[in-house]
MITORLUM-373277 format. One record per residue (C-alpha): residue in one letter; z, x, y. Coordinates in Angstrom, 2 decimals. Layout:
BEGIN
 resn      pz      px      py
    A       Z       X       Y
...
// end
This chain:
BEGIN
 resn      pz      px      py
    X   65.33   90.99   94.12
    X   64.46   89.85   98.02
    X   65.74   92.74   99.87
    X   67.82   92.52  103.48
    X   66.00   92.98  106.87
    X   66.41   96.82  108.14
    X   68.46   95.51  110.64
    X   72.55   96.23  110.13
    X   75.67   96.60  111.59
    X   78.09   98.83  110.23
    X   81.25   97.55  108.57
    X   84.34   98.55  110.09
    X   86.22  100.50  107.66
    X   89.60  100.58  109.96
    X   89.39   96.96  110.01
    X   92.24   95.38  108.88
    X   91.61   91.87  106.41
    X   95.29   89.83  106.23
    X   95.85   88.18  102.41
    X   95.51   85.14  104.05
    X   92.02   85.82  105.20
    X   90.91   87.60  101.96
    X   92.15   84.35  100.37
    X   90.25   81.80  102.82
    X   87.12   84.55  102.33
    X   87.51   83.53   98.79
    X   87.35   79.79   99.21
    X   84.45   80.21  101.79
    X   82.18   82.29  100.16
    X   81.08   80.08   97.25
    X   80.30   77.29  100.27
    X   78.22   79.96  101.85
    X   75.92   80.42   98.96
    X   75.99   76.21   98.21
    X   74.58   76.30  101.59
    X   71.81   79.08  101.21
    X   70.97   77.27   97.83
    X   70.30   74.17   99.63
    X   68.04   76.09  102.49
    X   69.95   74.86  105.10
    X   72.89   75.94  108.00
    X   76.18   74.48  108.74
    X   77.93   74.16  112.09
    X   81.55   75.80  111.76
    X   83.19   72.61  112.42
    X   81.52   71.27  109.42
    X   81.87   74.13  107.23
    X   85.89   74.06  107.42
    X   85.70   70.21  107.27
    X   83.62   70.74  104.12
    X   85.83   73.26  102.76
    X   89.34   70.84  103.67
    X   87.50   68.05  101.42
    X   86.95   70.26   98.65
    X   90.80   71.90   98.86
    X   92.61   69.23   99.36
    X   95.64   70.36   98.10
    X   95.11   74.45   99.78
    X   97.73   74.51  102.74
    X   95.59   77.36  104.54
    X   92.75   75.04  104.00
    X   94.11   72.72  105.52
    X   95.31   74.65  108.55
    X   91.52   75.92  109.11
    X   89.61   75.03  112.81
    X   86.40   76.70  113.48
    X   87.44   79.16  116.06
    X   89.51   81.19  113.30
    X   86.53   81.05  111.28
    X   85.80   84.69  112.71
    X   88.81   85.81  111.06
    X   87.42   84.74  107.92
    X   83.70   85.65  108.09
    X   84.58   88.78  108.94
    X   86.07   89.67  105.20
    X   82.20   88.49  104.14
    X   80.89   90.05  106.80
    X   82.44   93.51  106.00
    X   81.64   92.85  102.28
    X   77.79   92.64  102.82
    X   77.39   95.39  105.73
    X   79.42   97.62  102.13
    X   77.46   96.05   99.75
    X   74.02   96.36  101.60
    X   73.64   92.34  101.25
    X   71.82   89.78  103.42
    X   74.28   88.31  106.10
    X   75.10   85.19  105.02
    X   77.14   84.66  107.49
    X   74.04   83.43  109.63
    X   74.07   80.36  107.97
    X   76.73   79.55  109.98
    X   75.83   77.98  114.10
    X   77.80   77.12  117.11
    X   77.60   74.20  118.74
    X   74.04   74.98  120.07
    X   72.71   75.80  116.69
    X   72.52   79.66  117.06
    X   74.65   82.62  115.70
    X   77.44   84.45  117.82
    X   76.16   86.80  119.98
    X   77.63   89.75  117.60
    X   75.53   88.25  115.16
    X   72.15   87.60  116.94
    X   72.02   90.27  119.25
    X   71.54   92.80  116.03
    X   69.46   90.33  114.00
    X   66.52   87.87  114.08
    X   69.03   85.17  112.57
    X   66.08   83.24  111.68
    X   64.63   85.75  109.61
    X   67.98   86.88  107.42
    X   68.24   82.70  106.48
    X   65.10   82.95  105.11
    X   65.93   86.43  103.30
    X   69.48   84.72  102.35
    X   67.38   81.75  100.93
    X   65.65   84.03   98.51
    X   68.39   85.95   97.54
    X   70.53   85.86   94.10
    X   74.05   85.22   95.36
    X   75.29   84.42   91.92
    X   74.62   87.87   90.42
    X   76.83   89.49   93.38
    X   79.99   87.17   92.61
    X   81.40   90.21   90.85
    X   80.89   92.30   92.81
    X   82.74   90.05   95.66
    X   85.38   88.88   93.82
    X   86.60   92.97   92.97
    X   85.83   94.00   96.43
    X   88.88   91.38   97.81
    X   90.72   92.82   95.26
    X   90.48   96.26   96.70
    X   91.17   95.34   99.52
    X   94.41   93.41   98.31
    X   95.51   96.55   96.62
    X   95.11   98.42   99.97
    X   96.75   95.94  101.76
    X   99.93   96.16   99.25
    X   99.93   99.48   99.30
    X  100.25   99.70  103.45
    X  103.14   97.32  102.65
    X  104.56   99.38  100.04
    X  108.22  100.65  100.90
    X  108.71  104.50   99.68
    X  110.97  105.36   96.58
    X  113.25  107.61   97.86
    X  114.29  110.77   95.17
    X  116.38  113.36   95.03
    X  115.78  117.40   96.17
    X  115.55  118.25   92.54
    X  113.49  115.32   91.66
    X  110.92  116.50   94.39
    X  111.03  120.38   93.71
    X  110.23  119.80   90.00
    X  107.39  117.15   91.19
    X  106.13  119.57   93.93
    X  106.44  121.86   91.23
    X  104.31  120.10   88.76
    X  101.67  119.24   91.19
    X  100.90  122.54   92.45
    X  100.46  124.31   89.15
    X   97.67  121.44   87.94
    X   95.84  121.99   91.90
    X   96.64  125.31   92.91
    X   93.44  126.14   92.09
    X   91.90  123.51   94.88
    X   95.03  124.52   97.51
    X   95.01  126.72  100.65
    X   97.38  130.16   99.89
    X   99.23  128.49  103.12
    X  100.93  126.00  101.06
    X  103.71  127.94  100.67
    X  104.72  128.33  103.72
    X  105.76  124.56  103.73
    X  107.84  124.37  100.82
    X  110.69  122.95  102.59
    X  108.35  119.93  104.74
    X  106.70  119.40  101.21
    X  110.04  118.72   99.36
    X  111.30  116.49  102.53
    X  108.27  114.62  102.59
    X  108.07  113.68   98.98
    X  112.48  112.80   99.08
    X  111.03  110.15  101.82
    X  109.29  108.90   98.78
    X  105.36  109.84   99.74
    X  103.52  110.90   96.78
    X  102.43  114.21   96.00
    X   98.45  113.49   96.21
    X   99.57  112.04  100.16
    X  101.79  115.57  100.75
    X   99.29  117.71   99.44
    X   96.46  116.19  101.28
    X   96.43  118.08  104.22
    X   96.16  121.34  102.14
    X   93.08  121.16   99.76
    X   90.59  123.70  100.35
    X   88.08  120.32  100.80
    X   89.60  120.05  104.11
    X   88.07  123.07  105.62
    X   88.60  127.20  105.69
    X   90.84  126.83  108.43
    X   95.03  127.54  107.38
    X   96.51  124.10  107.91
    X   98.37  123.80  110.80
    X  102.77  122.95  110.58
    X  102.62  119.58  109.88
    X  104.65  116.98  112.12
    X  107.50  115.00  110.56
// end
């Protein structure tokens, strides 16, 4: 398997992907790697007019111009800085047939088309299609209202917790009994309360959390 230039740029793991992106990502990609098979580059303007004739019936689609396609290459871009991948993404030129200058500042653009030419996008569709999924799960989970529960509810979960990890807590624990049990009412789970108190985290005694 062709192997990526040495060049990268790291993915942004703070970065936030919308649904809507992930989902235009999805349509995208498999035009991305139609257009490395045929050994050739697209202008944005003609990749989202390429992509409206083959969705006809996708409202986001349809809603696509080429200066939100940043929005969009960015949920491929992240994927291949995580995966280790060529950038596909330089298949894709302004008006003057060259990369954005985030792109071609860190790479010989000219160089990762040939590399993206080689490459076996097909075998890495997997791998794609579970990474938006991740992602989708994150995103639902930032979403995600809290369950609130009652005191005894939360003392018998705190409970519960602590004798399967007390093992891998700080002694300190105890001493926030009362922040524990408020925090887990709210509806946070235990693994999110306990957190800041594995011994992982460091010798130091945690300090009083904040509300």
């Amino acid at each position: 398997m062709t192997t990526t230039t040495k060049k990268t740029i790291e993915s942004d793991p703070n970065r936030h992907h919308t649904d809507r992106s992930l989902h235009l990502a999805s349509i995208y990609y498999p035009l991305l790697i139609e257009i490395a098979r045929a050994k050739t580059v697209l202008s944005y303007k003609e990749l989202v007019t390429r992509a409206k004739e083959k969705h006809p019936d996708d409202a986001d689609v349809q809603k696509m111009i080429p200066v939100r396609m940043g929005l969009v290459l960015g949920v491929i871009f992240d994927f291949a800085a995580q995966a280790r991948l060529p950038r596909i993404s330089t298949l894709i030129v302004g008006s003057k047939g060259e990369c954005g200058t985030g792109v071609k500042d860190k790479f010989d653009c000219e160089q990762e088309r040939q590399i993206c030419y080689a490459f076996d996008w097909e075998s890495q569709l997997p791998e794609f299609w579970e990474h938006l999924h991740k992602v989708k799960v994150t995103n639902a989970l930032r979403t995600r209202k809290p369950t609130k529960i009652s005191t005894a509810q939360a003392s018998n979960m705190m409970w519960e917790f602590y004798t399967a990890n007390h093992a891998n807590l700080s002694p300190d624990v105890r001493k926030f009994r009362d922040h524990i049990i408020d925090k887990l009412c709210a509806g946070f789970s235990p693994a999110d309360v306990y957190g800041p108190y594995l011994k992982d985290k460091g010798d130091t005694p945690p300090s009083p959390p904040r509300s």
